[in-house]
Biopython code that builds the backbone (N, CA, C, O; Angstrom):
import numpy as np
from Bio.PDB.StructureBuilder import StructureBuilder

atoms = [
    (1, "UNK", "N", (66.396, 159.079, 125.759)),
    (1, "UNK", "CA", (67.673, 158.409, 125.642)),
    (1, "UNK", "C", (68.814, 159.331, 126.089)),
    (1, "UNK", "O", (69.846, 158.888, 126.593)),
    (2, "UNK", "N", (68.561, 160.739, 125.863)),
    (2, "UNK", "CA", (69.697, 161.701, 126.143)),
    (2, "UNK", "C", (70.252, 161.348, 127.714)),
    (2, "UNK", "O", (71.263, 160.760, 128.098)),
    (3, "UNK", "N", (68.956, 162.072, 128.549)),
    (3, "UNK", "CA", (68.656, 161.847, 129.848)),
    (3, "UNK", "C", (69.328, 160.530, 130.345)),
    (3, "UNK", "O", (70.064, 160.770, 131.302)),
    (4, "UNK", "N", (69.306, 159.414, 130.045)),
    (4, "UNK", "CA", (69.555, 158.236, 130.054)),
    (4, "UNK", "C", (70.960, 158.300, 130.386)),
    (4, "UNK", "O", (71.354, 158.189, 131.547)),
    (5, "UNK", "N", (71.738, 158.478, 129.383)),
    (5, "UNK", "CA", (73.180, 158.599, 129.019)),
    (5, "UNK", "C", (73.800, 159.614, 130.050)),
    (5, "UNK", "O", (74.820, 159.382, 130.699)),
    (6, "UNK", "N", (72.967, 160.904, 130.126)),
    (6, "UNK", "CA", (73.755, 161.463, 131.168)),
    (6, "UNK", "C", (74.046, 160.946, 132.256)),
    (6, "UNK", "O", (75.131, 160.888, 132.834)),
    (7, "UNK", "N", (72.730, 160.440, 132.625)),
    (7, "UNK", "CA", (72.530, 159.877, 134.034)),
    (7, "UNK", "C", (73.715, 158.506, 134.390)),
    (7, "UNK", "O", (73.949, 158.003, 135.488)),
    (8, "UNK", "N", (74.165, 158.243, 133.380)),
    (8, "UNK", "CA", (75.600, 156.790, 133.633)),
    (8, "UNK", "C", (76.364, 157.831, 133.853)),
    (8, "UNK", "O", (76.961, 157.537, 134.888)),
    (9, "UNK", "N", (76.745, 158.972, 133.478)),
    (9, "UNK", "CA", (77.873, 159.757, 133.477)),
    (9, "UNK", "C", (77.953, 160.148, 135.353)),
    (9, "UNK", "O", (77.031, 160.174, 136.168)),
    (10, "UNK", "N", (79.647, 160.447, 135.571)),
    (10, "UNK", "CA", (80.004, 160.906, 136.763)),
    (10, "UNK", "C", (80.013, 162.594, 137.124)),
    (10, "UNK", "O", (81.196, 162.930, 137.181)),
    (11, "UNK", "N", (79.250, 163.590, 137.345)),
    (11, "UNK", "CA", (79.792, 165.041, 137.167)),
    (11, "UNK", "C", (81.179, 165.286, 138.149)),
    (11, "UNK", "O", (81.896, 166.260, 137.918)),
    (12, "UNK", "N", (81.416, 164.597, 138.955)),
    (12, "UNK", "CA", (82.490, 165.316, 139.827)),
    (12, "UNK", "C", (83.811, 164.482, 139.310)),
    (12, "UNK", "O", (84.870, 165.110, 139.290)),
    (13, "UNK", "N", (83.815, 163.106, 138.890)),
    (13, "UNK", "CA", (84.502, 162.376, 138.238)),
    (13, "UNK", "C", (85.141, 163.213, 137.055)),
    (13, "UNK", "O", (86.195, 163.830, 137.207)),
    (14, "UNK", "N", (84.372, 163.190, 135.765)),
    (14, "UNK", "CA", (84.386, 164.225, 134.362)),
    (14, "UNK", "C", (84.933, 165.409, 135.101)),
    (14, "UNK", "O", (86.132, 165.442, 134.823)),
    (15, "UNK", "N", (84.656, 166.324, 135.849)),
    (15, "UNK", "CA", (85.081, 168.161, 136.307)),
    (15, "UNK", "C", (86.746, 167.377, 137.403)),
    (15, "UNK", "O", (87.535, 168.248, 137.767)),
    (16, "UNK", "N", (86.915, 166.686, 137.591)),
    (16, "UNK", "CA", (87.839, 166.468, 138.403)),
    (16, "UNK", "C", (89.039, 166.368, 137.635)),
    (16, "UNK", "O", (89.935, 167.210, 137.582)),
    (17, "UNK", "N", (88.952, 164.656, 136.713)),
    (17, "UNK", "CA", (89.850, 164.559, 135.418)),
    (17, "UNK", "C", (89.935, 165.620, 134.707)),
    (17, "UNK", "O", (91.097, 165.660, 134.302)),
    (18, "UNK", "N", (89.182, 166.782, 134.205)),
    (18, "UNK", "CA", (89.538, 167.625, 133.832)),
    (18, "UNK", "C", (90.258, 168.661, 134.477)),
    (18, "UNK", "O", (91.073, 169.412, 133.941)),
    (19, "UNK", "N", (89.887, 168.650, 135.716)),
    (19, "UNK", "CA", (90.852, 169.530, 136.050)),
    (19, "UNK", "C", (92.231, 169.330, 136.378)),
    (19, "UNK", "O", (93.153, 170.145, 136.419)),
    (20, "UNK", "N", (92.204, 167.852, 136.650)),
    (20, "UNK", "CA", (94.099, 167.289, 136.514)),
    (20, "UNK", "C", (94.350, 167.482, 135.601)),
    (20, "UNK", "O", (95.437, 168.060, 135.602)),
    (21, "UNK", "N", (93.834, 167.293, 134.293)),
    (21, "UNK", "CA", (94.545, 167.565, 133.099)),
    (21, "UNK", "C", (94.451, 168.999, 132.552)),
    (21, "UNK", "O", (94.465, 169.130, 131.328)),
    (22, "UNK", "N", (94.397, 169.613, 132.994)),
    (22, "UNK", "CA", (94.545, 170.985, 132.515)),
    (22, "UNK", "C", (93.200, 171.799, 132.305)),
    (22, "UNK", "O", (93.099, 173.004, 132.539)),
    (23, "UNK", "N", (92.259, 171.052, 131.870)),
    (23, "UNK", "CA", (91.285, 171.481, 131.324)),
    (23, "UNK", "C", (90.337, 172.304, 131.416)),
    (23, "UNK", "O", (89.497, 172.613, 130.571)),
    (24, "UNK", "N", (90.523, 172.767, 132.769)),
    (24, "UNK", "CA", (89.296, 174.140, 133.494)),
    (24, "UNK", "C", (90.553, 175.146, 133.665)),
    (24, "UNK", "O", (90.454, 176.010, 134.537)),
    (25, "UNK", "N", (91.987, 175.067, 132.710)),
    (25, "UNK", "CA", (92.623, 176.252, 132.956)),
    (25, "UNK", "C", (92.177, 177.322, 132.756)),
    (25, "UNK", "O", (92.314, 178.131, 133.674)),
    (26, "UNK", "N", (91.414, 177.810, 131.403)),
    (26, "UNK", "CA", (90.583, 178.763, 130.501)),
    (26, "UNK", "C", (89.838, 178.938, 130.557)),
    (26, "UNK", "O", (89.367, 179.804, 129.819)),
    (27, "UNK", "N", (88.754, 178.010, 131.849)),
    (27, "UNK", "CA", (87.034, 177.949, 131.436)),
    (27, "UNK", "C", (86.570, 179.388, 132.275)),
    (27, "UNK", "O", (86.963, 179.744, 133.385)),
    (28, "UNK", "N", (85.612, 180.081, 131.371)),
    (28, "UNK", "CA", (85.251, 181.114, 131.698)),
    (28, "UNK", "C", (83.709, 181.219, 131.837)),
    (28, "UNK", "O", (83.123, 182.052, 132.528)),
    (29, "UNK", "N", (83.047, 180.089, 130.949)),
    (29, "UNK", "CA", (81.709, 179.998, 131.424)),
    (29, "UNK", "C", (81.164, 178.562, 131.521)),
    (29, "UNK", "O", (80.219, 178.185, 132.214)),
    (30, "UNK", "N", (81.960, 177.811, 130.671)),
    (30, "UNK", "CA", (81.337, 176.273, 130.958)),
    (30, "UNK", "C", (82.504, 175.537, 131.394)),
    (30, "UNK", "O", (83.487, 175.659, 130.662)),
    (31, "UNK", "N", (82.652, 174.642, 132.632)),
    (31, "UNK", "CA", (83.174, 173.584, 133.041)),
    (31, "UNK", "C", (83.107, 172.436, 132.150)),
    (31, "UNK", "O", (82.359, 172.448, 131.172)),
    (32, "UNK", "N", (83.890, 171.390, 132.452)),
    (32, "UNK", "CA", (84.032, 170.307, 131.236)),
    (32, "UNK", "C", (82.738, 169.561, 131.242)),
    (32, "UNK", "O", (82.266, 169.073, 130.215)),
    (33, "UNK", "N", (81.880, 169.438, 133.021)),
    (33, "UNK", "CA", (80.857, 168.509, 132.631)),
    (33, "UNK", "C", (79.734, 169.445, 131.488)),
    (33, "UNK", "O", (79.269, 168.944, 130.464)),
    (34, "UNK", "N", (79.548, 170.415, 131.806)),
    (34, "UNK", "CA", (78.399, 171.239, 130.571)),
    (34, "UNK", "C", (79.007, 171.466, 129.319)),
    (34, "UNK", "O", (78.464, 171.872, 128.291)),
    (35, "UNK", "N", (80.000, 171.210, 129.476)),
    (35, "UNK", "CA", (80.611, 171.169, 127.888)),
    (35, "UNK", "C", (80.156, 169.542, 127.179)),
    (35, "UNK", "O", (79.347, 169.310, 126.280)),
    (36, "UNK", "N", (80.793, 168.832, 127.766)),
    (36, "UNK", "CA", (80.459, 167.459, 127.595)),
    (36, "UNK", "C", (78.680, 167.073, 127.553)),
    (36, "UNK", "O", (78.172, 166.390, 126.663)),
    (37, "UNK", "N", (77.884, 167.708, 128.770)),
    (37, "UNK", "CA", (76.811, 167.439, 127.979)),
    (37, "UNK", "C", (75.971, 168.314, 126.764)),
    (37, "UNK", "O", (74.891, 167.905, 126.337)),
    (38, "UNK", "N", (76.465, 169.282, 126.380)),
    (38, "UNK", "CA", (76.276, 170.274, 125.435)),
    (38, "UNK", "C", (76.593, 169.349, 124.019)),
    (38, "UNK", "O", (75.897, 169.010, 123.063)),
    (39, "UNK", "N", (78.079, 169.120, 124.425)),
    (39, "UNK", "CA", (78.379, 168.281, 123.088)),
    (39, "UNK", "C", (77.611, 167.063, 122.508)),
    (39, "UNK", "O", (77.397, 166.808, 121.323)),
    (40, "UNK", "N", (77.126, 166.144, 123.977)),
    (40, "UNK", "CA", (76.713, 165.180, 123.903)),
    (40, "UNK", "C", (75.014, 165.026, 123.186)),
    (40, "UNK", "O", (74.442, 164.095, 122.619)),
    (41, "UNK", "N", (74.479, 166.853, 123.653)),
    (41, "UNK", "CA", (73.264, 166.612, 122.824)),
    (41, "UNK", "C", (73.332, 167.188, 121.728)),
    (41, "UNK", "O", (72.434, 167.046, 120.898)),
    (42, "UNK", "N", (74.691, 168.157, 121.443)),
    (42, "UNK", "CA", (74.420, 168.339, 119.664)),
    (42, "UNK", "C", (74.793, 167.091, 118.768)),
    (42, "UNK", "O", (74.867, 167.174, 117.542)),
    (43, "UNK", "N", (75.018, 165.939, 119.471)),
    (43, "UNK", "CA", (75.994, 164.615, 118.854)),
    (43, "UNK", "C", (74.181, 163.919, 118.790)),
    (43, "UNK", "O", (73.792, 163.377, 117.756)),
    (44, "UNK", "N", (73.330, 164.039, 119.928)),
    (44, "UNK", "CA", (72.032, 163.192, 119.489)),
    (44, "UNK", "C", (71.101, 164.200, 118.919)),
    (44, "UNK", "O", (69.940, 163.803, 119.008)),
    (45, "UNK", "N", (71.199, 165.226, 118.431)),
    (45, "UNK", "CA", (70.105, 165.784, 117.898)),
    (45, "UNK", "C", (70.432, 165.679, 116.272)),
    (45, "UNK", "O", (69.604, 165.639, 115.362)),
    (46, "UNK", "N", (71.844, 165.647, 116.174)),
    (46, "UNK", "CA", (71.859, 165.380, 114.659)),
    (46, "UNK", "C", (71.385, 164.182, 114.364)),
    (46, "UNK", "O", (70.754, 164.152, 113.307)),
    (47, "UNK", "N", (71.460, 163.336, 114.853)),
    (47, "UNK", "CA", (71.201, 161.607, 114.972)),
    (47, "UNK", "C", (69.863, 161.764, 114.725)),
    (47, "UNK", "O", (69.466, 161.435, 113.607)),
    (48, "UNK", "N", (69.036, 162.220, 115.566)),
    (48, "UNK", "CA", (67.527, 162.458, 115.689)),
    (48, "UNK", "C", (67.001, 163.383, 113.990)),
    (48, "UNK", "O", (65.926, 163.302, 113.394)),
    (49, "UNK", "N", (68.369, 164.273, 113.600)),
    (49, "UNK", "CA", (67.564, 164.688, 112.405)),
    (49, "UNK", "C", (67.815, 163.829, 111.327)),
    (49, "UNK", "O", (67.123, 163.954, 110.316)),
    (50, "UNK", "N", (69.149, 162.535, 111.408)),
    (50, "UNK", "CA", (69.536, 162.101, 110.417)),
    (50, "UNK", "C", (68.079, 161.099, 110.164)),
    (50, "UNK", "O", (67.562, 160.895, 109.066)),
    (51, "UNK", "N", (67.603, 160.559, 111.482)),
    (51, "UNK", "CA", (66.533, 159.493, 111.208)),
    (51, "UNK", "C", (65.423, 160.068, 110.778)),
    (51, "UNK", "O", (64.574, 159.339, 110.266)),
    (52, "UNK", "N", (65.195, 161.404, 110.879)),
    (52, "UNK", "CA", (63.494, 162.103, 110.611)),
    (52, "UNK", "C", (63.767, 162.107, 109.177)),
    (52, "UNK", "O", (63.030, 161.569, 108.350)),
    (53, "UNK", "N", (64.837, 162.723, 108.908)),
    (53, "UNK", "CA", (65.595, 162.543, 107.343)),
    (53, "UNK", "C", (65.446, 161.413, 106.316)),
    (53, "UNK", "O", (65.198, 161.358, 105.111)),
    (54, "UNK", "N", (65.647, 160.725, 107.085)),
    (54, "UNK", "CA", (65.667, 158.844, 106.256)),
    (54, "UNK", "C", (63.908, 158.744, 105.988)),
    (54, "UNK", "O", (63.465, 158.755, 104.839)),
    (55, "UNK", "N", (62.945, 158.641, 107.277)),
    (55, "UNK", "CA", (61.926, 158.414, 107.542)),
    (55, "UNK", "C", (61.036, 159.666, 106.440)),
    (55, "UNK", "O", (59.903, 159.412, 106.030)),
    (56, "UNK", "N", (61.532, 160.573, 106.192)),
    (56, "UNK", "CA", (60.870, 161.802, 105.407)),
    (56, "UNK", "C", (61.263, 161.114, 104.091)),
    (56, "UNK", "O", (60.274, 160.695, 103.490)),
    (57, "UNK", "N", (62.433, 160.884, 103.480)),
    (57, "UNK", "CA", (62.770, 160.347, 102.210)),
    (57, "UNK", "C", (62.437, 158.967, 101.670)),
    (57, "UNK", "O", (62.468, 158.622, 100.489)),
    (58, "UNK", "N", (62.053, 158.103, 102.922)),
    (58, "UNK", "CA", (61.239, 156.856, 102.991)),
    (58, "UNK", "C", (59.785, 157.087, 102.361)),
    (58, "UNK", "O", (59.207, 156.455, 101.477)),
    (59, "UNK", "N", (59.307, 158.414, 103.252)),
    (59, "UNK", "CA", (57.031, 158.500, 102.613)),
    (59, "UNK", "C", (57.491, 159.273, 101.392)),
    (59, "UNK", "O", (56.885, 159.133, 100.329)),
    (60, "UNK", "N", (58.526, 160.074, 101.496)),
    (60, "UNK", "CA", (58.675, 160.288, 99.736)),
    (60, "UNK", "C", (58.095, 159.399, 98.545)),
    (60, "UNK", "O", (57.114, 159.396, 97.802)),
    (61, "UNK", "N", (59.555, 158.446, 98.837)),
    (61, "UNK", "CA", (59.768, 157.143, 98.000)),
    (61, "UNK", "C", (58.177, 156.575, 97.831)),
    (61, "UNK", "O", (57.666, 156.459, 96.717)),
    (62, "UNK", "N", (57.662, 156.329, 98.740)),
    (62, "UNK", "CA", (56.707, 155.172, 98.794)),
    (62, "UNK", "C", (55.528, 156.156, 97.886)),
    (62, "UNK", "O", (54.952, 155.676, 96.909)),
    (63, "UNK", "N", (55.290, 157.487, 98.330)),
    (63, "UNK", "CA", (54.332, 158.301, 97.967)),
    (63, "UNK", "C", (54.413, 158.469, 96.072)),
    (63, "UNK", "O", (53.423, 158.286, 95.365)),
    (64, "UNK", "N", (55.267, 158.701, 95.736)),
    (64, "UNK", "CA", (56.013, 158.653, 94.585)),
    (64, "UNK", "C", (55.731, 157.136, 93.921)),
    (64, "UNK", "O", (55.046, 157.091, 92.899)),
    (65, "UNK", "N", (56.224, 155.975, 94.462)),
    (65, "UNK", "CA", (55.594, 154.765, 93.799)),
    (65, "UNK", "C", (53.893, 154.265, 93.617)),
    (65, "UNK", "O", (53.296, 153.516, 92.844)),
    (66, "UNK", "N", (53.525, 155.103, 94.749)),
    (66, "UNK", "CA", (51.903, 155.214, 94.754)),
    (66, "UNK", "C", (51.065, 156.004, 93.684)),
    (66, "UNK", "O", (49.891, 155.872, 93.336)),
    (67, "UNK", "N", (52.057, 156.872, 93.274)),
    (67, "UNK", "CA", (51.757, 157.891, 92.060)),
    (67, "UNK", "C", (52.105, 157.385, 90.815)),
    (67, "UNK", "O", (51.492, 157.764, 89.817)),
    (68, "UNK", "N", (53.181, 156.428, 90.728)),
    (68, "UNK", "CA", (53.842, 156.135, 89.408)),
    (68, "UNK", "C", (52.057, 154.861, 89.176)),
    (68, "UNK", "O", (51.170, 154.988, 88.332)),
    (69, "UNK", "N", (52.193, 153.650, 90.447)),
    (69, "UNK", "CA", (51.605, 153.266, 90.298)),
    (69, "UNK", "C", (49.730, 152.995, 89.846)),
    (69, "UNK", "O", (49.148, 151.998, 89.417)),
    (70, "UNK", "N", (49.304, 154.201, 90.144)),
    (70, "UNK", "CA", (47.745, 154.885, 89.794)),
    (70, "UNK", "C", (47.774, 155.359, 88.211)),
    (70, "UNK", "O", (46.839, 155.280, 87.414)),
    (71, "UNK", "N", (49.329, 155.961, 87.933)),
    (71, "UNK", "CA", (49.616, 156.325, 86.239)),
    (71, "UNK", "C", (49.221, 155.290, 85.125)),
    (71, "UNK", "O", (49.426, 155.552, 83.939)),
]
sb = StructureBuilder()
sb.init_structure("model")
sb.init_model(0)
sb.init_chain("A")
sb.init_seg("    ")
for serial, (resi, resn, name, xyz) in enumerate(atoms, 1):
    if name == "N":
        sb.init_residue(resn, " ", resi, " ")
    sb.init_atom(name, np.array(xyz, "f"), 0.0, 1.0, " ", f" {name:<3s}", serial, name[0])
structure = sb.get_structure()
């Protein structure tokens, strides 16, 4: 899905607008498009841990009612 998303994105579009607007005044190692996709995968990897999260506290739950239930 990451891959996906980049791939709609423009790189010379994104590095261009940024640079009208000011935005590659300071850049010393990342341009706006590697910033943007940097950001973009620490924005889906939390996503990815929030669901392993849910899905881990889900076989909890169930594992736990399987135990109450055998009691």
């Amino acid at each position: 899905m990451y891959g996906q998303l980049v791939n709609l994105l423009n790189r010379q579009k994104t590095v261009r607008l940024s640079r009208e607007n000011g935005g590659e005044r300071y850049t010393k190692h990342f341009d706006a498009w590697q910033h943007l996709v940097i950001m973009l995968y620490f924005v889906q990897s939390i996503k990815d841990d929030e669901e392993k999260e849910k899905e881990h506290n889900s076989c909890d739950a169930t594992l736990e009612q399987t135990r109450e239930a055998r009691s």
